[in-house]
C-alpha positions as CSV (number, residue, x, y, z in Angstrom):
1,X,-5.4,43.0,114.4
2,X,-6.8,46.4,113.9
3,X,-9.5,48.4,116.2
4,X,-12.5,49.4,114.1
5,X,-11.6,53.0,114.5
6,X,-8.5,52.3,112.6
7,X,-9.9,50.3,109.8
8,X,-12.2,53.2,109.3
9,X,-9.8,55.7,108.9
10,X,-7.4,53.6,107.1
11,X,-10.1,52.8,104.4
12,X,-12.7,55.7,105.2
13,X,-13.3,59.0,102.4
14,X,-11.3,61.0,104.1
15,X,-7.2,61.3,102.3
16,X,-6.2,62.9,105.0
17,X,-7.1,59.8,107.6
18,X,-6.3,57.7,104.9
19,X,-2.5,58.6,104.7
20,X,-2.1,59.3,108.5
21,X,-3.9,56.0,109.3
22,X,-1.5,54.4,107.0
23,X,1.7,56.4,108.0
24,X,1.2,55.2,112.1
25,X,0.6,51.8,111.3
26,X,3.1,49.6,113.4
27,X,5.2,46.8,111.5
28,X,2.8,44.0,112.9
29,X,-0.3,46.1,112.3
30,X,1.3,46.4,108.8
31,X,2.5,42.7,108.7
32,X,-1.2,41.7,109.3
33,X,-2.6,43.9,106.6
34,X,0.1,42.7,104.1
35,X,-1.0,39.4,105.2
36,X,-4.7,39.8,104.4
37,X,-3.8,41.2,101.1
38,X,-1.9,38.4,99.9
39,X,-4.1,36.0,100.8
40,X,-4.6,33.4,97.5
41,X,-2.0,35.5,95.7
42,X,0.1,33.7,92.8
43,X,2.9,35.5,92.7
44,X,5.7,35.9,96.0
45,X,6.2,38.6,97.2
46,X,3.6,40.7,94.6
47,X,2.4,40.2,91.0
48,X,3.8,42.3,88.2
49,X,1.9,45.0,86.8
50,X,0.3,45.6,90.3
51,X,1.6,48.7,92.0
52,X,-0.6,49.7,95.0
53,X,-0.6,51.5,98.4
54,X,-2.0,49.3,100.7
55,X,-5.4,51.9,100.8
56,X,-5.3,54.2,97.7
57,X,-8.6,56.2,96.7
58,X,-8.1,55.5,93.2
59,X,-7.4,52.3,91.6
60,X,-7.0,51.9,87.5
61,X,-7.4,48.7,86.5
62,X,-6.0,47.5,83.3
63,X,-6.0,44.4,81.0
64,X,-2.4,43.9,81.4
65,X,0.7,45.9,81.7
66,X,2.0,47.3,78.0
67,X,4.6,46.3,76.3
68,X,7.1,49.8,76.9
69,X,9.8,49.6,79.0
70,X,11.0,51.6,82.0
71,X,13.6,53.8,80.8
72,X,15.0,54.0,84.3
73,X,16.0,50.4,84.3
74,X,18.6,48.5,82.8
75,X,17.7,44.7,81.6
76,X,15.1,42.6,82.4
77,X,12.3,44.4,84.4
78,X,9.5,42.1,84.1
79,X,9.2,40.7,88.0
80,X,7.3,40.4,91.2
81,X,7.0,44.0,92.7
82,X,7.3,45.2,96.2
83,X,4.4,44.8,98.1
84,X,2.2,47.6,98.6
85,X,3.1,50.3,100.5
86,X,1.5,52.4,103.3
87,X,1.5,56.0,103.4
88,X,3.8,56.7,100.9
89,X,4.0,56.0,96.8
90,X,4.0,52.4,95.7
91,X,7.9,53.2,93.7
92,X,6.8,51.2,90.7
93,X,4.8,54.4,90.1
94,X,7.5,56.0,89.1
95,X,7.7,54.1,85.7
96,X,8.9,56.1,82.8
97,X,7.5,54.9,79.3
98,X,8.1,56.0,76.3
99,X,4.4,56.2,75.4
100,X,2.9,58.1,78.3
101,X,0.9,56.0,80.2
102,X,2.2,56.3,83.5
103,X,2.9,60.5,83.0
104,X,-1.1,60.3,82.0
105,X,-2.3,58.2,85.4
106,X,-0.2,60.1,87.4
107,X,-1.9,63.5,86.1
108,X,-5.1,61.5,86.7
109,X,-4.5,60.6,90.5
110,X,-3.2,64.3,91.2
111,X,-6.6,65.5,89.8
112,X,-8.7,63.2,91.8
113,X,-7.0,62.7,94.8
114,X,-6.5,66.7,95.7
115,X,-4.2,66.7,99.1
116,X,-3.9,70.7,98.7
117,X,-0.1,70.1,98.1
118,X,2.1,71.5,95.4
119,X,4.0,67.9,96.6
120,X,2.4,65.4,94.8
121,X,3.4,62.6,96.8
122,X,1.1,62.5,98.6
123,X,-1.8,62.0,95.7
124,X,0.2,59.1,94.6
125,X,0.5,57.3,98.3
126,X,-3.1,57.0,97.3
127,X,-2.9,55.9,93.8
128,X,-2.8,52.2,92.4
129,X,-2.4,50.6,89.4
130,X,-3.2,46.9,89.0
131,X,-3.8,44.9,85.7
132,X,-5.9,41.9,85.0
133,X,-3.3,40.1,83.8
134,X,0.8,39.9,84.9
135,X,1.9,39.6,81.8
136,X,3.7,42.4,79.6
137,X,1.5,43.4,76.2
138,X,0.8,46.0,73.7
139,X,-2.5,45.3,73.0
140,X,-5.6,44.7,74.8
141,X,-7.2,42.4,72.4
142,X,-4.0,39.8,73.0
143,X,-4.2,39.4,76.5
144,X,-5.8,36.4,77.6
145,X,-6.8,36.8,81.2
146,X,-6.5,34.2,83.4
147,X,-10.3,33.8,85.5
148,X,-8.7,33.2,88.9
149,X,-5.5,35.5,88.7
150,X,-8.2,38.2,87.4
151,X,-10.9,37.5,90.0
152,X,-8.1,37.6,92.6
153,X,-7.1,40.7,91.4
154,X,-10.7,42.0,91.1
155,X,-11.8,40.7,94.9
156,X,-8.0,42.2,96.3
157,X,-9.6,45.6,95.3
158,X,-12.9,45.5,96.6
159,X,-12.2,44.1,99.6
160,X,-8.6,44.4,100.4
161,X,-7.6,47.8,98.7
162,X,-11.2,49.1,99.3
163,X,-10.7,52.4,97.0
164,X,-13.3,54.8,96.2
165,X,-12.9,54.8,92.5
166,X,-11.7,51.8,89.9
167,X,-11.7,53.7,86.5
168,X,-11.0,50.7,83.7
169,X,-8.6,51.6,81.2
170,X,-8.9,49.3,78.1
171,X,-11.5,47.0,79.2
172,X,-14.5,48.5,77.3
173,X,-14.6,45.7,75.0
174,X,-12.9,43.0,76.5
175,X,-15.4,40.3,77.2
176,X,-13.6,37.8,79.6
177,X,-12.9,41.4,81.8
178,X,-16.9,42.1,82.1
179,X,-17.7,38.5,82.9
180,X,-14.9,38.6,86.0
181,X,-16.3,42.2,86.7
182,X,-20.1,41.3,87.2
183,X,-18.6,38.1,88.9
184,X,-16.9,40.1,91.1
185,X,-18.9,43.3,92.0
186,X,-22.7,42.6,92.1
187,X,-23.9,46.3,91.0
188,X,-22.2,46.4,87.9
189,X,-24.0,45.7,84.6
190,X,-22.2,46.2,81.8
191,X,-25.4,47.1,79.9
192,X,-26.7,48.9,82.1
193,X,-24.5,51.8,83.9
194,X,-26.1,54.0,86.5
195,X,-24.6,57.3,84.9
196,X,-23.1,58.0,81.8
197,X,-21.6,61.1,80.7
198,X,-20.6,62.3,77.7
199,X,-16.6,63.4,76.9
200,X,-16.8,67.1,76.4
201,X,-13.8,68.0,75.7
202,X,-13.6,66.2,72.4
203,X,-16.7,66.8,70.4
204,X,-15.5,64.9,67.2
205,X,-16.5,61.4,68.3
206,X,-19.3,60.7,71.0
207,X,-17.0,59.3,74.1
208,X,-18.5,58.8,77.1
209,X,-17.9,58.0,80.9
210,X,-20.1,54.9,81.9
211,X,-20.3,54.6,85.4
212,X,-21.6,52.3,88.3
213,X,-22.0,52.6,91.9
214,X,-20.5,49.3,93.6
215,X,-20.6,48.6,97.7
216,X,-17.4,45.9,98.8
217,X,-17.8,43.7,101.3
218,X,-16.8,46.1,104.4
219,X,-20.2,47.9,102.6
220,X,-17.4,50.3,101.0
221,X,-18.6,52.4,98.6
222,X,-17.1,51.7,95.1
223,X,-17.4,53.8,91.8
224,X,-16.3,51.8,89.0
225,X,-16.1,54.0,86.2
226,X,-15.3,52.7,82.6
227,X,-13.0,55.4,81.2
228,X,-13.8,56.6,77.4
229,X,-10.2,55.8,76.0
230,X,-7.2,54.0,77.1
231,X,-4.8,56.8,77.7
232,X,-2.9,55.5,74.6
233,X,-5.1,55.9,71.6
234,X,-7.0,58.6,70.4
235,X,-8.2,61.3,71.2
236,X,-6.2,60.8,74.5
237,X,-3.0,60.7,72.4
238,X,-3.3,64.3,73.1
239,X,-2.2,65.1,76.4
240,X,-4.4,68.5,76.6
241,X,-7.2,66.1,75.5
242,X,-6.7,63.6,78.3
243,X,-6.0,66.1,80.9
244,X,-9.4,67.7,79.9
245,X,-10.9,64.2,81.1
246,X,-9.2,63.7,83.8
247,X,-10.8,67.5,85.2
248,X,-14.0,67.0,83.8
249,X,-14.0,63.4,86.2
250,X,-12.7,64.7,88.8
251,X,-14.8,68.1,88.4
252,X,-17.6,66.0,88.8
253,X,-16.9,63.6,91.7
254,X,-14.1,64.3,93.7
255,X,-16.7,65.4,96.5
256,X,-17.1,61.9,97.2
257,X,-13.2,62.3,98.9
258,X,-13.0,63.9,102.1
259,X,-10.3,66.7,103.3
Protein backbone atom coordinates (compact mmCIF):
# COMPACT_ATOMS: atom_id res chain seq x y z
CA UNK A 1 0.00 0.00 0.00
CA UNK A 2 1.29 3.45 -0.50
CA UNK A 3 2.32 6.18 2.29
CA UNK A 4 0.37 9.37 1.76
CA UNK A 5 3.39 11.15 0.80
CA UNK A 6 3.68 8.95 -2.17
CA UNK A 7 0.23 9.14 -3.40
CA UNK A 8 0.64 12.80 -3.34
CA UNK A 9 3.45 13.02 -5.32
CA UNK A 10 2.50 10.31 -7.57
CA UNK A 11 -0.92 12.08 -8.39
CA UNK A 12 0.04 15.79 -7.14
CA UNK A 13 0.58 19.05 -9.90
CA UNK A 14 3.86 18.70 -9.88
CA UNK A 15 5.33 16.55 -13.49
CA UNK A 16 8.33 16.42 -11.98
CA UNK A 17 7.09 14.31 -8.75
CA UNK A 18 4.75 12.82 -10.88
CA UNK A 19 7.30 11.01 -13.16
CA UNK A 20 9.91 10.41 -10.24
CA UNK A 21 7.13 9.10 -7.99
CA UNK A 22 6.19 6.84 -10.69
CA UNK A 23 9.81 5.84 -11.89
CA UNK A 24 10.75 4.49 -7.95
CA UNK A 25 7.72 2.67 -7.53
CA UNK A 26 8.66 -1.02 -6.49
CA UNK A 27 6.96 -3.95 -8.47
CA UNK A 28 4.45 -4.56 -5.50
CA UNK A 29 3.85 -0.93 -5.03
CA UNK A 30 3.23 -1.08 -8.77
CA UNK A 31 1.34 -4.45 -8.65
CA UNK A 32 -1.13 -2.77 -6.10
CA UNK A 33 -1.67 0.24 -8.17
CA UNK A 34 -2.25 -1.91 -11.34
CA UNK A 35 -4.59 -3.70 -9.05
CA UNK A 36 -6.66 -0.71 -8.10
CA UNK A 37 -6.91 0.36 -11.56
CA UNK A 38 -8.36 -2.69 -12.92
CA UNK A 39 -10.72 -3.00 -10.60
CA UNK A 40 -14.44 -3.87 -12.52
CA UNK A 41 -12.45 -3.75 -15.76
CA UNK A 42 -13.92 -5.91 -18.80
CA UNK A 43 -11.26 -6.48 -20.64
CA UNK A 44 -7.84 -8.82 -19.35
CA UNK A 45 -5.17 -7.50 -19.14
CA UNK A 46 -6.38 -3.67 -20.56
CA UNK A 47 -9.15 -2.52 -22.97
CA UNK A 48 -8.36 -1.41 -26.45
CA UNK A 49 -8.30 2.04 -27.31
CA UNK A 50 -7.09 2.90 -23.74
CA UNK A 51 -3.37 3.78 -23.63
CA UNK A 52 -2.40 5.40 -20.26
CA UNK A 53 0.45 5.93 -17.83
CA UNK A 54 -0.70 4.88 -14.62
CA UNK A 55 -0.70 9.01 -13.55
CA UNK A 56 -0.61 11.20 -16.71
CA UNK A 57 -1.57 15.05 -16.39
CA UNK A 58 -3.52 14.96 -19.41
CA UNK A 59 -6.09 12.50 -20.42
CA UNK A 60 -8.13 12.83 -23.92
CA UNK A 61 -11.05 11.02 -23.86
CA UNK A 62 -12.66 9.94 -27.02
CA UNK A 63 -15.88 8.22 -28.19
CA UNK A 64 -14.09 5.27 -29.55
CA UNK A 65 -10.85 4.55 -31.24
CA UNK A 66 -10.99 5.40 -35.30
CA UNK A 67 -11.12 3.28 -37.81
CA UNK A 68 -7.14 3.95 -39.27
CA UNK A 69 -4.78 1.52 -38.75
CA UNK A 70 -1.25 1.44 -37.24
CA UNK A 71 1.01 1.49 -40.08
CA UNK A 72 3.68 -0.05 -37.87
CA UNK A 73 1.84 -3.23 -37.53
CA UNK A 74 1.21 -6.01 -39.61
CA UNK A 75 -2.46 -7.89 -39.32
CA UNK A 76 -4.85 -7.71 -36.94
CA UNK A 77 -4.16 -4.98 -34.26
CA UNK A 78 -7.47 -4.58 -32.64
CA UNK A 79 -6.60 -6.18 -28.94
CA UNK A 80 -6.26 -5.76 -25.18
CA UNK A 81 -3.26 -3.36 -24.58
CA UNK A 82 -0.56 -3.37 -22.07
CA UNK A 83 -1.49 -2.17 -18.95
CA UNK A 84 -0.59 1.26 -18.07
CA UNK A 85 2.71 2.18 -17.49
CA UNK A 86 4.66 4.20 -14.82
CA UNK A 87 7.11 6.61 -15.61
CA UNK A 88 7.64 6.09 -18.99
CA UNK A 89 5.20 6.33 -22.35
CA UNK A 90 2.23 4.02 -22.43
CA UNK A 91 3.94 2.29 -26.25
CA UNK A 92 0.51 2.24 -27.79
CA UNK A 93 1.26 6.00 -28.01
CA UNK A 94 3.31 5.53 -30.62
CA UNK A 95 0.43 4.68 -33.14
CA UNK A 96 1.03 5.92 -36.65
CA UNK A 97 -2.22 6.74 -38.62
CA UNK A 98 -2.70 7.73 -41.69
CA UNK A 99 -5.02 10.60 -40.68
CA UNK A 100 -3.08 12.32 -37.95
CA UNK A 101 -4.72 11.80 -34.86
CA UNK A 102 -2.18 10.52 -32.83
CA UNK A 103 0.82 13.01 -34.49
CA UNK A 104 -2.02 15.83 -33.31
CA UNK A 105 -2.39 14.46 -29.40
CA UNK A 106 1.05 13.99 -29.18
CA UNK A 107 1.77 17.83 -30.19
CA UNK A 108 -1.08 18.43 -27.76
CA UNK A 109 0.57 16.68 -24.55
CA UNK A 110 4.12 18.16 -25.47
CA UNK A 111 2.32 21.65 -25.29
CA UNK A 112 0.62 21.01 -22.03
CA UNK A 113 2.75 18.91 -20.22
CA UNK A 114 6.16 21.21 -20.67
CA UNK A 115 9.12 18.94 -18.89
CA UNK A 116 11.71 21.62 -20.23
CA UNK A 117 13.16 18.76 -22.43
CA UNK A 118 13.97 18.76 -26.11
CA UNK A 119 13.14 14.75 -25.25
CA UNK A 120 9.73 14.41 -25.39
CA UNK A 121 9.32 11.32 -23.62
CA UNK A 122 8.91 12.51 -20.91
CA UNK A 123 5.57 14.73 -21.83
CA UNK A 124 4.12 11.58 -23.09
CA UNK A 125 4.94 9.32 -19.75
CA UNK A 126 2.27 11.80 -18.70
CA UNK A 127 -0.13 11.53 -21.47
CA UNK A 128 -3.26 9.13 -21.88
CA UNK A 129 -5.59 8.39 -24.32
CA UNK A 130 -8.76 6.38 -23.39
CA UNK A 131 -12.00 6.12 -25.45
CA UNK A 132 -15.58 5.52 -24.33
CA UNK A 133 -15.95 2.75 -26.26
CA UNK A 134 -13.26 -0.40 -27.25
CA UNK A 135 -14.48 -0.72 -30.34
CA UNK A 136 -12.66 0.45 -33.64
CA UNK A 137 -14.83 3.37 -35.68
CA UNK A 138 -14.74 6.21 -38.03
CA UNK A 139 -17.41 8.11 -36.90
CA UNK A 140 -18.55 9.44 -33.71
CA UNK A 141 -22.18 9.37 -34.41
CA UNK A 142 -21.89 5.21 -34.96
CA UNK A 143 -20.56 4.36 -31.82
CA UNK A 144 -22.91 3.17 -29.40
CA UNK A 145 -21.37 3.40 -25.90
CA UNK A 146 -21.87 0.91 -23.68
CA UNK A 147 -23.19 2.73 -19.97
CA UNK A 148 -21.01 0.50 -17.72
CA UNK A 149 -17.84 0.06 -19.96
CA UNK A 150 -18.14 3.99 -20.35
CA UNK A 151 -18.78 4.81 -16.67
CA UNK A 152 -15.85 2.50 -15.87
CA UNK A 153 -13.87 4.25 -18.08
CA UNK A 154 -15.08 7.64 -16.84
CA UNK A 155 -14.66 6.70 -12.86
CA UNK A 156 -10.93 4.86 -13.79
CA UNK A 157 -9.97 8.56 -14.69
CA UNK A 158 -11.23 10.46 -11.94
CA UNK A 159 -10.28 8.33 -9.42
CA UNK A 160 -7.75 6.05 -10.60
CA UNK A 161 -5.75 8.03 -13.28
CA UNK A 162 -6.52 11.27 -11.32
CA UNK A 163 -5.13 13.78 -14.22
CA UNK A 164 -5.39 17.38 -14.15
CA UNK A 165 -6.99 17.88 -17.50
CA UNK A 166 -9.67 15.43 -19.64
CA UNK A 167 -10.06 17.44 -22.94
CA UNK A 168 -13.02 15.52 -24.90
CA UNK A 169 -12.38 15.06 -28.43
CA UNK A 170 -15.64 14.22 -30.31
CA UNK A 171 -18.02 14.11 -27.64
CA UNK A 172 -19.61 17.65 -28.17
CA UNK A 173 -22.68 16.21 -29.45
CA UNK A 174 -22.88 12.85 -28.34
CA UNK A 175 -25.70 12.46 -25.95
CA UNK A 176 -25.22 9.06 -24.20
CA UNK A 177 -21.30 10.57 -23.52
CA UNK A 178 -22.90 13.73 -21.49
CA UNK A 179 -25.34 11.60 -19.59
CA UNK A 180 -22.17 9.16 -18.37
CA UNK A 181 -20.21 12.53 -17.94
CA UNK A 182 -22.67 14.36 -15.40
CA UNK A 183 -23.14 10.75 -14.00
CA UNK A 184 -19.76 10.52 -13.44
CA UNK A 185 -18.21 13.95 -12.40
CA UNK A 186 -20.82 16.07 -10.34
CA UNK A 187 -19.46 19.62 -11.52
CA UNK A 188 -20.04 19.22 -14.99
CA UNK A 189 -23.06 20.63 -16.73
CA UNK A 190 -23.17 20.35 -20.10
CA UNK A 191 -25.25 23.57 -20.31
CA UNK A 192 -23.60 25.23 -18.27
CA UNK A 193 -19.58 25.41 -18.44
CA UNK A 194 -17.67 27.54 -15.93
CA UNK A 195 -15.48 29.19 -18.82
CA UNK A 196 -15.71 29.24 -22.32
CA UNK A 197 -13.30 30.66 -24.67
CA UNK A 198 -13.48 31.45 -27.97
CA UNK A 199 -10.93 29.64 -30.78
CA UNK A 200 -8.82 32.48 -31.97
CA UNK A 201 -6.88 31.16 -34.20
CA UNK A 202 -9.63 30.43 -36.75
CA UNK A 203 -11.99 33.42 -37.02
CA UNK A 204 -14.14 31.87 -39.93
CA UNK A 205 -16.42 29.90 -37.66
CA UNK A 206 -17.16 30.79 -33.90
CA UNK A 207 -15.31 27.59 -32.05
CA UNK A 208 -15.00 27.65 -28.70
CA UNK A 209 -13.28 25.95 -25.57
CA UNK A 210 -16.08 25.06 -22.98
CA UNK A 211 -14.66 24.24 -19.87
CA UNK A 212 -15.50 22.91 -16.25
CA UNK A 213 -13.71 22.61 -13.06
CA UNK A 214 -14.28 18.99 -11.63
CA UNK A 215 -12.80 17.71 -7.93
CA UNK A 216 -12.29 13.35 -7.99
CA UNK A 217 -12.84 11.58 -5.20
CA UNK A 218 -9.10 11.98 -3.58
CA UNK A 219 -10.67 15.91 -3.87
CA UNK A 220 -8.23 16.02 -7.12
CA UNK A 221 -8.62 18.80 -9.05
CA UNK A 222 -10.07 18.05 -12.57
CA UNK A 223 -10.47 20.37 -15.71
CA UNK A 224 -12.57 18.81 -18.11
CA UNK A 225 -12.37 20.77 -21.14
CA UNK A 226 -14.61 20.01 -24.19
CA UNK A 227 -12.20 20.66 -27.12
CA UNK A 228 -13.76 22.85 -30.21
CA UNK A 229 -13.07 20.12 -32.99
CA UNK A 230 -12.03 16.59 -33.06
CA UNK A 231 -8.51 16.81 -34.44
CA UNK A 232 -9.88 15.20 -37.67
CA UNK A 233 -12.35 17.59 -39.15
CA UNK A 234 -12.17 21.03 -39.92
CA UNK A 235 -10.55 23.57 -39.25
CA UNK A 236 -8.19 21.15 -37.34
CA UNK A 237 -7.52 19.38 -40.58
CA UNK A 238 -4.92 21.96 -40.68
CA UNK A 239 -2.16 21.08 -38.64
CA UNK A 240 -0.91 24.95 -38.13
CA UNK A 241 -4.65 25.44 -37.15
CA UNK A 242 -4.68 22.78 -34.47
CA UNK A 243 -1.32 23.50 -33.22
CA UNK A 244 -2.61 27.14 -32.72
CA UNK A 245 -5.19 25.49 -30.23
CA UNK A 246 -3.27 23.36 -28.66
CA UNK A 247 -0.86 26.88 -27.52
CA UNK A 248 -3.65 28.93 -27.08
CA UNK A 249 -4.89 25.97 -24.24
CA UNK A 250 -2.00 25.39 -22.95
CA UNK A 251 -1.06 29.35 -23.11
CA UNK A 252 -3.80 29.64 -20.86
CA UNK A 253 -3.64 26.89 -18.17
CA UNK A 254 -0.61 25.11 -18.01
CA UNK A 255 0.08 27.13 -14.65
CA UNK A 256 -2.16 24.71 -13.13
CA UNK A 257 1.03 22.04 -13.65
CA UNK A 258 3.92 22.37 -11.39
CA UNK A 259 7.78 22.21 -12.37
Amino acid sequence: MLSASDTARIWGDSLGERLDGARKLHDSALSAVHEDLCKGRPVAPWPYGNATSINPLLVTLGPSPGGSPDRRVQGPAVQPLELPTAGVKHPHTDYEDDKGFWDKCRWLARAVVQTGSTISEDSYALYGNMNLDPNPSGKASDVRIDPAFGEWVLRTIRDGLRPRFVICLGLKGKSDAIKLLERVFDDFHAAKPHADYPLECYEKKRLRFREWNCVGSTGNQIKLVMWPQHPSQPPFSSLETWRGACREFAGRHCGLIRP
